[in-house]
N, C-alpha and C positions, 0 to 999 in steps of 0.2 A: 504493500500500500504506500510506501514511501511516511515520510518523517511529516512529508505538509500535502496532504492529500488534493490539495487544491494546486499548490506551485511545485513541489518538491519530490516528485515523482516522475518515472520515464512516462507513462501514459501522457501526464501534463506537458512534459516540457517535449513530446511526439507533435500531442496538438498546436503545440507554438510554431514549431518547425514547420507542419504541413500547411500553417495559415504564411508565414513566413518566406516560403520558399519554394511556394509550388500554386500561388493564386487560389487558391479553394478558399469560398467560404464556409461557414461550420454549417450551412445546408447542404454543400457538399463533400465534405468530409467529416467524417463523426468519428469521432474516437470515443470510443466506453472501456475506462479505467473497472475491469472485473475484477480486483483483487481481493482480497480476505484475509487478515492476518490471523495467521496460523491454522489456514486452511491445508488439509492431507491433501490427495489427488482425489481421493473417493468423495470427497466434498466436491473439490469443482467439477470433478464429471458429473454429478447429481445437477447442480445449479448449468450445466453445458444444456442438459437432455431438458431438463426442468424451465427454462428461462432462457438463456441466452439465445438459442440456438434460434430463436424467434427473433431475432432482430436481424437473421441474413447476413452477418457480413460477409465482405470480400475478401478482407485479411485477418487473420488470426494469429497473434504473436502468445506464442505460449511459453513462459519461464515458472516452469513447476517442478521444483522436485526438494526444493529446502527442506521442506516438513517433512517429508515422505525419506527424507535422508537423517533427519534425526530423530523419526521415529522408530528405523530397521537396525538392527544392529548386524554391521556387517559382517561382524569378529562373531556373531553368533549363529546359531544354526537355519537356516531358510526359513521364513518364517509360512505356517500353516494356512492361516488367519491375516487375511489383510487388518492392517490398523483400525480403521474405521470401524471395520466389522469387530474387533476386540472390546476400543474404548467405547461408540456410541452406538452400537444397532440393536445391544439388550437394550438399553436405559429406553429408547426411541421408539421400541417395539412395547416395551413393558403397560402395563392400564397404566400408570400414574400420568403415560404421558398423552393418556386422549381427553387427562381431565384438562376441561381449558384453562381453569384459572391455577392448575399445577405444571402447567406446558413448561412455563417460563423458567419454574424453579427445578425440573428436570434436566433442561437446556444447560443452564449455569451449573448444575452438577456434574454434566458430561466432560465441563470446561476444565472444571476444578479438577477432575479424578483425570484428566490429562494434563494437567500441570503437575499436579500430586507424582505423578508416575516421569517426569522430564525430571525433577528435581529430587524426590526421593531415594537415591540409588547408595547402593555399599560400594567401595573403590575396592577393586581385586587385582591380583598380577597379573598382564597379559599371559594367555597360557601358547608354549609352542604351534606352529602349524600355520600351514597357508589357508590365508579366507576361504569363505566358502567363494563359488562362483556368484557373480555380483548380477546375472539373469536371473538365476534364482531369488536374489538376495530381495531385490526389487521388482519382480514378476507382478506384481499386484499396480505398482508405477505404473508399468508398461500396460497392465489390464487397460487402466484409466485412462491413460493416454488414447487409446485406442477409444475406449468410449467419448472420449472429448472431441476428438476428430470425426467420428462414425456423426454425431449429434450437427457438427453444425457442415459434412456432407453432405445429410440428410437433407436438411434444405435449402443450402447450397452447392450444389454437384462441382461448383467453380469456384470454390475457395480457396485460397491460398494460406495454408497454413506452415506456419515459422516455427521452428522448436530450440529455444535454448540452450546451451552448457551453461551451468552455473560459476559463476563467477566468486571467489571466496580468498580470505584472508593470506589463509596457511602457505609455507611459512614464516612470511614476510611480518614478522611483528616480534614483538619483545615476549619474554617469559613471563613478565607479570601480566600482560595482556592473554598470553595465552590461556595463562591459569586462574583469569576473573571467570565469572557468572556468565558472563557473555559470549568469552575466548573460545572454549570447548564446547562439546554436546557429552552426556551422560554415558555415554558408552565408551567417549575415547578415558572419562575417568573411570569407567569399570575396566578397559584395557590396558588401563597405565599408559596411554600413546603419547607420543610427543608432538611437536611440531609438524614436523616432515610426514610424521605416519598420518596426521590429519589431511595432511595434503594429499597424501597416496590414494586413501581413501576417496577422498574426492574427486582426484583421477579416475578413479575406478567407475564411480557411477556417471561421470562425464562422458566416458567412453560409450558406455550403455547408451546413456540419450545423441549422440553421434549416430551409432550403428543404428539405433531407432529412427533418427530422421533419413540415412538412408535407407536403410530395408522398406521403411513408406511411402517415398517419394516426394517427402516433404523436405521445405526448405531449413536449412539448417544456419545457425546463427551462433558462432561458436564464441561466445563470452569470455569465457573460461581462457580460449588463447590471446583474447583481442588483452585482456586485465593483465596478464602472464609477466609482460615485462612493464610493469605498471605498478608503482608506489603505493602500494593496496592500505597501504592503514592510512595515507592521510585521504583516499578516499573512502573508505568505510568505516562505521563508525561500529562496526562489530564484526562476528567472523562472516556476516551473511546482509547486513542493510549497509545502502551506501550514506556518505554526505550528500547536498543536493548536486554539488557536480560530475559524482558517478552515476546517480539516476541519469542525469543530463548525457554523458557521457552513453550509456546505455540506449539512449534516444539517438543520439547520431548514429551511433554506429547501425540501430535499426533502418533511421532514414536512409543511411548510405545504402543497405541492401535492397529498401525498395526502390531508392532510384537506379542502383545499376541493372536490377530486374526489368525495370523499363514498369515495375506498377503504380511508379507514380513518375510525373516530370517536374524537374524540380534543379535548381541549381546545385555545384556540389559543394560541400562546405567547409571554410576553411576553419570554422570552429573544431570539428573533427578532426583536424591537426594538430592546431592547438589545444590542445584540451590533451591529446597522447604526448606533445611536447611538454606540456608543462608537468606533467605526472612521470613521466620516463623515468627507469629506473635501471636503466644497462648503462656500463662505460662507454662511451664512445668509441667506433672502429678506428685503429690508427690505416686503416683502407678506404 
């Protein structure tokens, strides 16, 4: 959702750009900021099939997999049970929640008893052995994904749909950063991981959503390498939200892909330079 849901987000500083830079006015170009903070993928494929999918677009830019990465534990066994189905589809399903005026207080249970479960955890030693396989790992991702695409095909045969690498801290940041409330996810202190291993980890499911926008034929928007050699901490302000000039940053480099696609027309930008030169973070080539 970004920091300022109004200014401070890539959606927001998208629709600046497209008014900016390509003549459209907002009856001609609609951007709808769908985010949700701390939504799984089983939620936004729900809200895909359920809602969205009724407004037709023509592009679809999907950066999904934060939650769904710190809810799976990848150092643990595949998991059975999608998340969703774990923490909210008893509470969901149960009578308390047809009563109406108990809806609300069953909602914020499901919230709490997933927060409960990010933060309650025992710290153990990482045990020997290679991860499992990270298809497995995140199978239930890739369900949703698939449902989120199937929903807004359905009534658009001609959508253009974008899929993300996430983009993430690791590990370019200090030790005390690492080891705040913010730095880590709960697993990498049940694994005792370090820096590097958080990043590995992260490569692993990057790779996943890669192979996934090929195998689909969907367009792929690779964050993760554009961030790569990119001063990550004074653009993010945790290991996963940016400041507002990485959301910004995120916007160009989407607008860059639509205009060299030819899906929109639009001048190219030299802010998109600027914005990679001023964050750079490689030595300079003596070539």
């Amino acid at each position: 959702m970004g920091h300022n849901v109004d200014t401070g987000n890539y959606p927001a500083h998208l629709r600046r750009l497209l008014a900016e830079r390509t003549g459209y006015s907002r009856d001609e170009a609609e951007v709808i900021n769908a985010g949700v903070a701390g939504w799984v993928s089983g939620q936004i494929a729900l809200l895909a099939e359920r809602e969205l999918k009724d407004y037709r677009p023509d592009i679809v830019f999907l950066y999904v997999g934060w939650n769904d990465f710190q809810s799976y534990d990848p150092l643990g066994p595949p998991p059975e049970q999608s998340y969703f189905d774990q923490r909210y589809k008893s509470i969901l399903d149960s009578p308390l929640a047809n009563v109406p005026r108990l809806k609300s207080l069953v909602l914020l249970y499901a919230l709490f008893s997933k927060a409960s479960q990010v933060f309650d955890r025992v710290t153990v030693i990482r045990s020997p052995g290679s991860p499992p396989d990270p298809g497995a790992t995140y199978r239930f991702l890739i369900y949703n994904m698939d449902r989120i695409v199937a929903a807004f095909r359905a009534e658009n045969p001609n959508v253009t749909v974008m899929v993300a690498t996430l983009a993430g801290r690791w590990p370019n940041e200090s030790r005390e950063l690492f080891e705040s409330r913010q730095g880590r996810i709960w697993w990498m202190r049940k694994h005792g991981l370090d820096r590097e291993d958080a990043a590995a980890m992260l490569a692993r499911l990057n790779a996943v959503l890669r192979d996934y926008a090929v195998s689909r034929g969907l367009v792929l928007v690779d964050l993760a390498a554009a961030f790569e050699p990119l001063n990550r901490p004074r653009l993010m302000r945790d290991f996963a939200h940016m400041h507002d000039e990485g959301y910004e940053l995120i916007a160009e480099i989407i607008f860059d892909h639509l205009r060299r696609r030819g899906l929109v027309e639009g001048m190219e930008s030299s802010r998109l330079a600027a914005l990679r030169k001023k964050y750079w973070d490689r030595p300079a080539s003596k070539h």
